[in-house]
C-alpha positions as CSV (number, residue, x, y, z in Angstrom):
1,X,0.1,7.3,-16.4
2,X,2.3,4.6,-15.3
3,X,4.3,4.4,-12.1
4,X,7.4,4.3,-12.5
5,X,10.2,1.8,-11.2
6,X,12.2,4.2,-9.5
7,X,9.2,4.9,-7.6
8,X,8.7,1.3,-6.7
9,X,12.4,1.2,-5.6
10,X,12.3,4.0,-3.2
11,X,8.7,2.8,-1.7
12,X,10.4,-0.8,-1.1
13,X,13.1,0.7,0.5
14,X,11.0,2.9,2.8
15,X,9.2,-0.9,3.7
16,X,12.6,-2.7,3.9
17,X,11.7,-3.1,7.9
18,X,9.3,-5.4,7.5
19,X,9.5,-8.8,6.8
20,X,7.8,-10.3,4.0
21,X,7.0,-7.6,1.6
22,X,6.3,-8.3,-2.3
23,X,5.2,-7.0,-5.1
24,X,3.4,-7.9,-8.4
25,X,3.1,-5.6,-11.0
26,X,-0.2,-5.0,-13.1
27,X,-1.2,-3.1,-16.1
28,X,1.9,-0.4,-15.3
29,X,1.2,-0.1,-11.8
30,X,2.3,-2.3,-8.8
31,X,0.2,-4.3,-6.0
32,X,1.8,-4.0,-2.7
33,X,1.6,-7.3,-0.9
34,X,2.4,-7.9,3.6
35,X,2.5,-11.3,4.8
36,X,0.9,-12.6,1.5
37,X,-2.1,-10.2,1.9
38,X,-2.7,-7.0,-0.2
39,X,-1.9,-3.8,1.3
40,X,-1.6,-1.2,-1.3
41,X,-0.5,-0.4,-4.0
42,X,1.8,2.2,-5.9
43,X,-1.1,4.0,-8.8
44,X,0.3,6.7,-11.0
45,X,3.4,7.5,-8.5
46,X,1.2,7.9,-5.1
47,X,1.5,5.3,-2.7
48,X,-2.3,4.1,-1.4
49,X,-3.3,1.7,1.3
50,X,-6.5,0.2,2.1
51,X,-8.8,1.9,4.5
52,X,-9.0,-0.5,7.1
53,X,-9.9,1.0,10.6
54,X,-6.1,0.8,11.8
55,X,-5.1,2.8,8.6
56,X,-7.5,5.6,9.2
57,X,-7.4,5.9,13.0
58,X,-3.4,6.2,12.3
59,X,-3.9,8.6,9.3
60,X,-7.3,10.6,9.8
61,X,-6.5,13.6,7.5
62,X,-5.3,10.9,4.8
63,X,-7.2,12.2,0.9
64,X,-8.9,9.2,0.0
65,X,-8.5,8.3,-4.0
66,X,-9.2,6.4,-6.6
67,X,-5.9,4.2,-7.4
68,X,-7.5,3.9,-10.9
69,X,-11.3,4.3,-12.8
70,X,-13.7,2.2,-11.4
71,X,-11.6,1.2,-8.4
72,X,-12.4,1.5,-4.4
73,X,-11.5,4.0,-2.9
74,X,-8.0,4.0,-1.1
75,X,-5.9,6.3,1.3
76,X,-3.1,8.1,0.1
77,X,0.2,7.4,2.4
78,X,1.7,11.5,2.5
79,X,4.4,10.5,5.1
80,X,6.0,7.9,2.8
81,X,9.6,9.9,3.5
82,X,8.9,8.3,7.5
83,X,10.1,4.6,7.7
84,X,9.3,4.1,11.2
85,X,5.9,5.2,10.5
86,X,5.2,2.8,7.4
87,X,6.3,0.1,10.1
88,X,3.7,1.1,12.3
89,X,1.0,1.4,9.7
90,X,2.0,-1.6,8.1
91,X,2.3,-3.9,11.0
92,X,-1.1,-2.0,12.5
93,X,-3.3,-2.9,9.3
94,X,-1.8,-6.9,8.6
95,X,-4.9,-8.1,11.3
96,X,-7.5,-6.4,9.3
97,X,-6.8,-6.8,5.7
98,X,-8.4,-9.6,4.2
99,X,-6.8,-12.8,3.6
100,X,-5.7,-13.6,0.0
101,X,-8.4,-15.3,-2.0
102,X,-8.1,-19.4,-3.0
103,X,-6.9,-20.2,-6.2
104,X,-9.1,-23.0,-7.9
């Protein structure tokens, strides 16, 4: 199942605190990008982050899921109605997520 833009919308808006958030999207879904470095992503309507160390020590009850078959592992975001929050998580993960891969 496909995420759906209104979804998008409302996750963009919860982020709209922080400076320099994207998104592409990809095969029905969208990437979530901070500072040019991937974050998360929205998969079937559930907003999921990487599990970084900041990301779990902030959310240690989070249910980790697959965004899709055959992907890693990620941590679903259940107080996505909590702007303030996001911010923190957001700007606590951006040192530990890994920086975007060269383009040949």
């Amino acid at each position: 199942m496909a995420s759906s833009k209104d979804y998008l919308e409302f996750v963009l808006d919860q982020l709209s605190g922080l400076d320099d958030i994207s998104y592409r999207a990809m095969m029905g879904e969208y990437i979530i990008y901070y500072r040019g470095k991937v974050a998360g992503g929205i998969y079937d309507d559930r907003f999921l982050v990487k599990p970084v160390k900041a990301a779990l020590e902030m959310m240690p009850d989070a249910s980790w899921e697959l965004p899709y078959e055959g992907g890693k592992e990620m941590l679903l975001v259940d107080d996505i109605d909590n702007k303030e929050f996001l911010t923190e998580l957001f700007n606590a993960i951006y040192d530990e997520l890994p920086a975007p891969k060269k383009k040949k």
